[in-house]
C-alpha positions in Angstrom: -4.0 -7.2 18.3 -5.3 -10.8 17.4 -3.1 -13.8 18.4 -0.7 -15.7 16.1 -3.4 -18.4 17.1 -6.3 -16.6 16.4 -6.0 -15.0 13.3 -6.2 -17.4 10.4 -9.5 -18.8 11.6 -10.6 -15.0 11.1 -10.0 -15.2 7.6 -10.2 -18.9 6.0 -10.0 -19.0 2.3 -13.2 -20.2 0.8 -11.5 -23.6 -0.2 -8.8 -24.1 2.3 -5.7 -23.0 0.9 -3.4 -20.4 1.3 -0.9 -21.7 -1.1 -2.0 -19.7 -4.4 -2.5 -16.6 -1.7 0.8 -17.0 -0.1 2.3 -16.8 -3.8 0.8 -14.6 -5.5 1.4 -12.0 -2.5 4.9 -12.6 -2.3 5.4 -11.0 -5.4 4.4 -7.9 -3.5 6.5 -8.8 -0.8 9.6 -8.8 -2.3 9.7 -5.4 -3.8 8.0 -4.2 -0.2 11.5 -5.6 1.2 14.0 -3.7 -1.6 11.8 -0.7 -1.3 12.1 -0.6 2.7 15.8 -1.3 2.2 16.1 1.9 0.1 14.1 3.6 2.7 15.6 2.5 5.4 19.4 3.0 4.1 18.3 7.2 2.7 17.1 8.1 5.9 20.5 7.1 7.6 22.7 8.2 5.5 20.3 12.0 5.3 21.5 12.2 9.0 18.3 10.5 10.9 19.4 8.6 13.7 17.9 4.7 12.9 14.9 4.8 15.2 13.4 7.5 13.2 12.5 5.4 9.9 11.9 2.0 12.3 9.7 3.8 14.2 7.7 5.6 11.5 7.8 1.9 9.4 5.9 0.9 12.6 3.7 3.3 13.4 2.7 5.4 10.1 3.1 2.1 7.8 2.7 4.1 4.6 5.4 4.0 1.6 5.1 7.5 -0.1 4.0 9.1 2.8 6.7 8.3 4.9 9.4 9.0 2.0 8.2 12.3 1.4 8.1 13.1 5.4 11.9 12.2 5.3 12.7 13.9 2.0 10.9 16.9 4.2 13.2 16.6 7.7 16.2 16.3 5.6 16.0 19.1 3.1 15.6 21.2 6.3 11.7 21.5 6.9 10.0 20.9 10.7 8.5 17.9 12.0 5.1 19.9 11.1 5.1 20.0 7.7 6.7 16.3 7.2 3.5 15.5 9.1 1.2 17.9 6.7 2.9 16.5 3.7 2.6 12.5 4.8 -1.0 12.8 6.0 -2.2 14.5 2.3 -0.4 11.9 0.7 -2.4 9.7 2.4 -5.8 10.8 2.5 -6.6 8.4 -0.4 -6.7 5.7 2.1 -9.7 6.7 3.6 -11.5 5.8 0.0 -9.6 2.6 0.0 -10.6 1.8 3.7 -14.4 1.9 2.9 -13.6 -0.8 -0.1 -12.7 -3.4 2.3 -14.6 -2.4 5.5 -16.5 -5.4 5.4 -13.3 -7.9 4.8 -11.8 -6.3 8.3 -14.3 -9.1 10.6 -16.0 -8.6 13.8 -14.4 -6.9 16.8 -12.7 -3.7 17.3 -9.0 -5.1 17.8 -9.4 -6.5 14.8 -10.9 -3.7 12.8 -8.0 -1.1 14.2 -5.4 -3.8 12.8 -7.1 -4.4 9.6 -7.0 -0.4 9.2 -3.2 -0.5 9.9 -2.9 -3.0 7.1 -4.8 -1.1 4.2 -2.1 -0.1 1.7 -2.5 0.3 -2.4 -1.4 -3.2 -2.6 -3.6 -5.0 0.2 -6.7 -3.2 -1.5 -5.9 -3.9 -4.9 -4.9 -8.0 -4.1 -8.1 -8.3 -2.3 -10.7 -7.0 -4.7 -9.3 -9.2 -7.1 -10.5 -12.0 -5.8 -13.8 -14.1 -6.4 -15.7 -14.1 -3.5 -15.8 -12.9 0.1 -14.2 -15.2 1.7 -11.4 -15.2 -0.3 -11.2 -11.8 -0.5 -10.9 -11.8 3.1 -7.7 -14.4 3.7 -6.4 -12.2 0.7 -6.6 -8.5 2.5 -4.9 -10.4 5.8 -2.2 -12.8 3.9 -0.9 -10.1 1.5 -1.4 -7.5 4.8 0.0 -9.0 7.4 3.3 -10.0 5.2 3.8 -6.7 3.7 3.9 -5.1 6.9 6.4 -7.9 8.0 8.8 -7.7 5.4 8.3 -3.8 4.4 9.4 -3.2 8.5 12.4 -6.3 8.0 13.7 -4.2 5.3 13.7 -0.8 7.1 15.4 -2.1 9.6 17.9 -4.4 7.6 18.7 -0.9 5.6 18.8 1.8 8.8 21.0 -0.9 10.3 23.6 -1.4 7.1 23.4 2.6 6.4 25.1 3.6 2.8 26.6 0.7 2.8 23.7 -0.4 0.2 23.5 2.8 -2.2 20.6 3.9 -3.9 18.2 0.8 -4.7 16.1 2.8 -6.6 19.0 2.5 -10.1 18.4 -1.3 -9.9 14.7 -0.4 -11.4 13.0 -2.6 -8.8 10.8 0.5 -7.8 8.5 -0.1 -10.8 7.8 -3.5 -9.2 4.9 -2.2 -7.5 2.8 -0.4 -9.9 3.5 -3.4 -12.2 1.7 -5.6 -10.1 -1.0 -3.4 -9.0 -1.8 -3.5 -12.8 -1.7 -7.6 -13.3 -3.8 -6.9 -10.1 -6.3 -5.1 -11.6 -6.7 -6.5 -15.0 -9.2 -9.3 -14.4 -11.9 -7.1 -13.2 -11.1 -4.6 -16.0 -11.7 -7.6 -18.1 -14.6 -9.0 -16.3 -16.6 -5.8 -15.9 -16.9 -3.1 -19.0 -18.6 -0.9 -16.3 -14.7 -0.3 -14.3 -13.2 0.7 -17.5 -14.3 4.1 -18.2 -13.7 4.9 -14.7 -9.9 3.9 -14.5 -8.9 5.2 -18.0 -10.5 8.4 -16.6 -8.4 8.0 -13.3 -5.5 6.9 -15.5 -5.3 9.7 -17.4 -5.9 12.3 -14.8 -2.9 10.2 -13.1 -0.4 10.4 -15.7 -0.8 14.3 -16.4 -0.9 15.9 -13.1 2.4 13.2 -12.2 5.2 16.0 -13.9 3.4 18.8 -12.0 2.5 17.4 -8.8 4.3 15.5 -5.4 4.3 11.8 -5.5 1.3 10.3 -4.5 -1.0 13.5 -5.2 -2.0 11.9 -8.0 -3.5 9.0 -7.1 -5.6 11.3 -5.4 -6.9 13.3 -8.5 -7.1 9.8 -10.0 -10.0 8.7 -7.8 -12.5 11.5 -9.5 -12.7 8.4 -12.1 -15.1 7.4 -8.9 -17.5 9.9 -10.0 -17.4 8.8 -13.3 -18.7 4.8 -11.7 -21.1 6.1 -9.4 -23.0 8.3 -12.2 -22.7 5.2 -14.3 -24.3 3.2 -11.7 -26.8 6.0 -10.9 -28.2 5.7 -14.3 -28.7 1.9 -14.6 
C-alpha cells in the first residue's frame, strides 16, 4: 500500500481542492457507516463470532456480496456456496474496473489498492466528474473514506451486537441508490447518447429485481452496454 504521505500527491484535483470532493463524498459515507452497522450487528446476532464480518469487511470489501454470503452461513449453507453466491454478485465489478483503469496511476501497489477500492459508488462519483484529474482525486477521496467508514461501522455494530436492531426499518438503505442517481444525472443530461443505454439497463433492472437475488440485476442491467457500444459502432 501507498503511504499516508504519499497518496494525495497521486491524485491532486485539477484545481487544488478537496473541499467540494470531501463533501460531496461524505454523503456516501454516511449511509456506508449505517449500512456497515446493520451488517455488522446481523451477522452477530445470526451466531457469527465478530471476526467473521471484520474480517470479510476487510478483505472482500463488497456490500451485497458480503450480505448475501452471511444470509448463506446462517440459513445453514457451507462456506462454498457463501463464496459462489458473493463472487456472482460481484462479477459486475470487473465492468466497473475497466471504467476507471486509467484513474488507478502508475505502479502496481497502487493499482491492487485502487482495485480494492472499486465499489458502485467510487465508480459512479468519479465518472461524474469533468476531467481526469479530477476524476482521479474523486475515485481515491470517495474510495479511500468509504472503505474507512464502511469497516468503522462493521466493527462498531459486531462489537454492540443486537443491541442496535435492524437499521434497515429507519429507511436509510435507500440512501445509496439515491445518490448513485444524483450521481449520474449530469452525464444523463450532458450526453443524449447514455440515455438509451441506462433506461435499457433500467428497465431490465427493475423487472428481473422480484425474480432475482440482490445484486443479480445490476448484472442484467449492464446489457444496456450493448445497446452504447452499437450506438457508438454506427457513428
Amino acid at each position: 500500500m501507498r503511504s499516508p504521505q504519499r497518496t494525495p500527491r497521486a491524485v491532486p484535483p485539477s484545481d487544488g481542492r478537496i473541499g467540494p470532493l470531501v463533501r460531496d463524498s461524505s454523503l456516501v459515507w454516511v449511509a456506508s457507516g449505517v449500512i456497515g452497522l446493520s451488517f455488522g450487528a446481523i451477522s452477530v446476532a445470526g451466531g457469527l463470532p465478530v471476526w467473521v464480518p471484520v474480517v470479510m469487511s476487510l478483505v472482500v470489501y463488497a456490500g451485497s456480496a458480503q450480505f448475501s454470503a452471511v444470509g448463506v452461513l446462517l440459513a445453514g449453507g457451507g462456506p462454498l456456496a457463501a463464496v459462489a453466491t458473493g463472487l456472482l454478485l460481484n462479477t459486475r465489478t470487473a465492468a466497473f474496473s475497466l471504467a476507471v483503469a486509467d484513474l488507478l496511476g502508475p505502479g502496481r501497489a497502487t493499482r491492487l489498492l485502487g482495485a480494492h477500492l472499486v465499489t458502485d459508488e467510487t465508480v459512479a462519483f468519479a465518472l461524474a466528474q469533468s476531467d481526469p484529474a479530477r476524476r482521479r482525486a474523486a475515485f481515491w477521496i470517495s474510495g479511500i473514506g468509504l472503505f474507512a467508514v464502511w469497516n468503522a461501522g462493521v466493527v462498531t455494530g459486531a462489537l454492540a451486537g443486537t443491541a442496535l436492531g435492524d437499521t434497515a426499518t429507519y429507511g436509510l438503505d435507500a440512501a445509496f441508490p439515491a445518490v448513485l442517481v444524483a450521481l449520474v444525472l449530469p452525464a444523463l443530461r450532458e450526453d443524449a447518447r447514455l440515455r438509451r443505454p441506462a433506461a435499457l439497463g433500467a428497465l431490465l433492472a427493475l423487472a428481473a429485481t422480484p425474480v432475482l437475488p440482490a445484486g443479480v440485476p445490476v448484472l442484467l442491467a449492464l446489457a444496456g452496454l450493448l445497446l452504447y457500444r452499437r450506438t457508438e459502432a454506427a457513428r
